[in-house]
N, C-alpha and C positions, 0 to 999 in steps of 0.2 A: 154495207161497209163502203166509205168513200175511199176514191181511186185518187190516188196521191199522185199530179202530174207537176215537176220538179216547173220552175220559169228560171227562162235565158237571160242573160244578162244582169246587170246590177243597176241598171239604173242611169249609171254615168253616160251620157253624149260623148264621144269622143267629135262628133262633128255639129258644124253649122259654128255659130259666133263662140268662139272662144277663148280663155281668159290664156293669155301667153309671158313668156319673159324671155328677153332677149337672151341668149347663151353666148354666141361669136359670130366677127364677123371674118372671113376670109376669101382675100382677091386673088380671082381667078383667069383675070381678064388677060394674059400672059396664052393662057392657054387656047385661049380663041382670035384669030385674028382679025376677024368681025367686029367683036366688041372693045369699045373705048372701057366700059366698064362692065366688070362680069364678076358681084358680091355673092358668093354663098351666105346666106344668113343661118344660122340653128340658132331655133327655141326651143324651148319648153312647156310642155303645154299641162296647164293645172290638173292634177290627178290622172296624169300621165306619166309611164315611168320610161318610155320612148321619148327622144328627141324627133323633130322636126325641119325640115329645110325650106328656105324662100329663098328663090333663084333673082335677086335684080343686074340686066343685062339693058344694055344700048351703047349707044354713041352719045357724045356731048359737043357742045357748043362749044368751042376757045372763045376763052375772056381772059386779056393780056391784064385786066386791071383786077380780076378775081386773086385770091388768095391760092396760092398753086400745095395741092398737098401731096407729100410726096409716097406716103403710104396710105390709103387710104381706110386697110383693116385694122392697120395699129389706130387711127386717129378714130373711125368710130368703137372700136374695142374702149380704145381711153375713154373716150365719150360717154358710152351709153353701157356697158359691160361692168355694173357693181363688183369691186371685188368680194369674194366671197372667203369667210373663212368655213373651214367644210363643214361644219356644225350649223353655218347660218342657213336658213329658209328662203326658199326664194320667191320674191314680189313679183307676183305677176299683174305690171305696168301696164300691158297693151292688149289689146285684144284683136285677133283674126279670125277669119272666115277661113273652116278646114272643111272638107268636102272629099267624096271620092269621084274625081274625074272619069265622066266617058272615054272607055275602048276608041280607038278611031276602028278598029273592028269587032263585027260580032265574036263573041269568044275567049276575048283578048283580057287580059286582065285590066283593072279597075286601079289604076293606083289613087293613093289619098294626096292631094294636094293642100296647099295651104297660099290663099290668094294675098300676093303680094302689097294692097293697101291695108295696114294699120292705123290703128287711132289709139289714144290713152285711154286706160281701161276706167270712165267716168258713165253713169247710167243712160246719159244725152248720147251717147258715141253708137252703143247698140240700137239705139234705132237709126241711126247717122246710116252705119254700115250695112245695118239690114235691107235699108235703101240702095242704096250702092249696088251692092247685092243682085237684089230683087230686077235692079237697071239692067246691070251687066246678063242677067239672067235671059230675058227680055232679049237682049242685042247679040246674044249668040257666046258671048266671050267666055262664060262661066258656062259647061257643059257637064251637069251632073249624070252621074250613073243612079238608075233606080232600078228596082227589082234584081238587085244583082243577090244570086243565091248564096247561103250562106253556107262558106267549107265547114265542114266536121273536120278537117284534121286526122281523119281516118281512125275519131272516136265515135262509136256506134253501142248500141243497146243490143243491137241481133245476134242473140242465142246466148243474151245472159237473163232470159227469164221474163226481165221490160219490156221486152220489144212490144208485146199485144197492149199495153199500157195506154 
């Protein structure tokens, strides 16, 4: 008689090059006084039913002869934020690089991040970014977590019978 061992997962990636769509943007840069600009970004990321955040933060250059915008999450909400009626689907336009970031300690938890360059989600682009990638991997900047074990959630087989399985 064969021995029926069930398999993890479905299949989906939820990380590395992934297909996304913008959801909102909101300025935060009020809240730091460091930063000239500090945008929360949330997306959505395909066959995900979590949102996602991209933190873009620094200082800027003054240019008296630039265009001066006076809010800067209503103008790219307007901009690039489809309205949606709630029935519609959503295009997933761009693609990022999701990853779980290295602990700066051992022990420490793994959280998932999502690296702040995007590109339009065209077949040329995923190898564009995998490069990028690959670069930043290389240069220290991108520090993945590996081998990081995986929680049960305090779902276990022991002593319903499966265990010897």
């Amino acid at each position: 008689m064969a021995i029926f061992r069930p398999q993890m997962g479905g299949g989906k990636s939820f990380y590395g090059i992934c297909e996304i769509a913008l959801n909102n943007f909101e300025d935060k840069h009020s809240l730091f006084d460091w930063a000239d600009i500090f945008i929360d970004v949330t997306i959505n990321q395909k066959n995900s039913e979590y949102t996602r955040n991209i933190k873009i933060a620094g200082s800027l250059e003054r240019d008296s002869k630039g265009e001066k915008i006076d809010n800067i999450a209503n103008y790219l909400n307007d901009k690039f934020i489809p309205a949606l009626i709630p029935d519609d689907e959503l295009v997933y336009k761009y693609l990022a690089y999701i990853y779980k970031e290295k602990p700066k300690k051992d022990g420490d938890k793994a959280w998932t991040r999502v690296y702040h360059k995007i590109y339009s989600n065209i077949e040329a682009n995923k190898a564009k970014l995998q490069e990028d990638v690959d670069w930043l991997k290389g240069k220290g900047v991108i520090k993945e977590a590996t081998n990081i074990p995986i929680q049960s959630n305090g779902n276990t087989l022991k002593g319903s019978g499966l265990a010897s399985l």
